[in-house]
Residue, then its C-alpha position, 0 to 999 in steps of 0.5 A: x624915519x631915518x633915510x639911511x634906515x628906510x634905505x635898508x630896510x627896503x633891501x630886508x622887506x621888498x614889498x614890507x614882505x620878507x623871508x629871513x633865514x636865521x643861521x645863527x644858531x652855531x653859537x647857541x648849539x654848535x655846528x648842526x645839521x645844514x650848519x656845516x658848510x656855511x657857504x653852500x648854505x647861503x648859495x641855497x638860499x640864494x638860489x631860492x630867493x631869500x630876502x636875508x639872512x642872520x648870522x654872527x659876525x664871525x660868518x658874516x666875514x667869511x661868506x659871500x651873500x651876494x645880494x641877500x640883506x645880510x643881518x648880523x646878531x649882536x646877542x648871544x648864549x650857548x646850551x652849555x651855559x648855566x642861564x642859556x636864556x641869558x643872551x648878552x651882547x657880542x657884537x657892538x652895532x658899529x662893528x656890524x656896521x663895518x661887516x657890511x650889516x643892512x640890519x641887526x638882530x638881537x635877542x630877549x627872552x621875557x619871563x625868566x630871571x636874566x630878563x633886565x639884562x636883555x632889556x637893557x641891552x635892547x634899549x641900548x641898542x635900539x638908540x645905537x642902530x637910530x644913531x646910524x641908520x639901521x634897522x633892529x630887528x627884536x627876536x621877542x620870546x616869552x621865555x623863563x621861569x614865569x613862562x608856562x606856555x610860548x604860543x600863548x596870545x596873552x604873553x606872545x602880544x606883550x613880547x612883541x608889543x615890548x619890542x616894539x616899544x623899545x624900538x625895534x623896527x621888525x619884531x620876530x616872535x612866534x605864532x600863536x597857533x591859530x589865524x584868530x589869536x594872531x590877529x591879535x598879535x598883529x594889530x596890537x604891534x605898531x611894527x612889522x612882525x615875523x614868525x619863529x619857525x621852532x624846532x625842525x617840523x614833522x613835515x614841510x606842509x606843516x610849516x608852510x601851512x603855519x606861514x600861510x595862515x600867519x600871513x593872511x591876518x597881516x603877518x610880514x613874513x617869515x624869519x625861518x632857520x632849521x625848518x629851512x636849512x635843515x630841510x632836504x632841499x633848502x633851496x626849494x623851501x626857500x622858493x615855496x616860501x618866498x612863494x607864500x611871502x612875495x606871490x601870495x600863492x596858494x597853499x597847494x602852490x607852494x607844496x607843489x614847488x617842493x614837489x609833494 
């Protein structure tokens, strides 16, 4: 590997353990809740302990990460679009690059009609960021009008292998639903793979407790948006997090730094 390229991906994954907080979603669904003020936002997560974020490039000139490994998205749709699953390329690697990127991050999403586009751009992209040295991150969601059930092993391994295969250098999908199916998952993807978070949970036990068993079969970690930044204290969900990723603590550790 490219030491340029080993060089930032050691800033993302410390211990080849992360906690990545995805806050790119203003371009997909507007300013939402915990999207507001983007500057205070990155001061929490920085106050607990997050390996990185993603944002667009807009954002990435216009915060202060300090030390968290900044991963800008180069993909892009909006909900009030009339093919929302179509993610096409809106920032260039090299432009990344010249926002002070350790990494990229772009999105597929497998089994719908605009598929061929997105892997297309993934291919691209993937020989863009070995040509510089930095890292890609693949968010691979099973996604479409082919696509009856996101969480299941059949299609979640196949969209992780894909991004794999492709040349991703850190796969994001989501969780299977149980430590048994995602085993397989794991095993199945020569790369390190992270979890999704999904829509804002019912509680923060519940998100911690997916994390937790994701990580015991080999999972890498977390990328984590709304379930963090829309949490009453981000900065603590961040810290339990990080707990579970980097201290391998216990279950009842980590809901004992959000005080439940």
């Amino acid at each position: 590997m490219d030491p340029g390229k080993m060089k930032r991906l050691r800033r993302i994954l410390p211990d080849r353990r992360t906690v990545i907080v995805p806050m790119d979603h203003g371009v997909t669904i507007g300013p939402v809740k915990g999207l507001t003020n983007m500057q205070q936002q990155v001061s929490n997560l920085i106050d607990g302990g997050a390996d990185a974020i993603i944002v667009h490039k807009g954002i990435a000139k216009n915060v202060q990460s300090e030390n968290l490994g900044l991963i800008i998205h180069v993909s892009g749709s909006t909900k009030l679009s009339l093919q929302p699953n179509l993610k096409v390329p809106v920032c260039s690697i090299q432009e990344a690059i010249r926002l002070g990127a350790d990494a990229i991050s772009l999105q597929v999403n497998v089994g719908g009609s605009g598929e061929k586009e997105m892997l297309t751009m993934l291919g691209k992209a993937s020989d863009e960021c070995d040509q510089y040295g930095i890292p890609l991150l693949a968010m691979m969601y099973p996604r479409g009008e082919k696509v009856t059930n996101e969480h299941d092993l059949e299609v979640v391994a196949h969209v992780a292998r894909l991004g794999a295969e492709l040349g991703a250098d850190i796969v994001k999908t989501n969780y299977t639903g149980s430590t048994k199916t995602f085993k397989e998952v794991v095993d199945s993807c020569p790369v390190p793979v992270v979890i999704a978070g999904g829509p804002q949970a019912e509680t923060a036990g519940q998100v911690l407790e997916m994390v937790y068993d994701a990580l015991s079969v080999g999972c890498a970690g977390v990328s984590i948006g709304r379930n963090v930044f829309q949490h009453e204290d981000p900065a603590r969900m961040t810290k339990a997090l990080a707990a579970l990723v980097h201290k391998k603590a216990s279950l009842k550790e980590a809901m004992s730094l959000l005080g439940d």
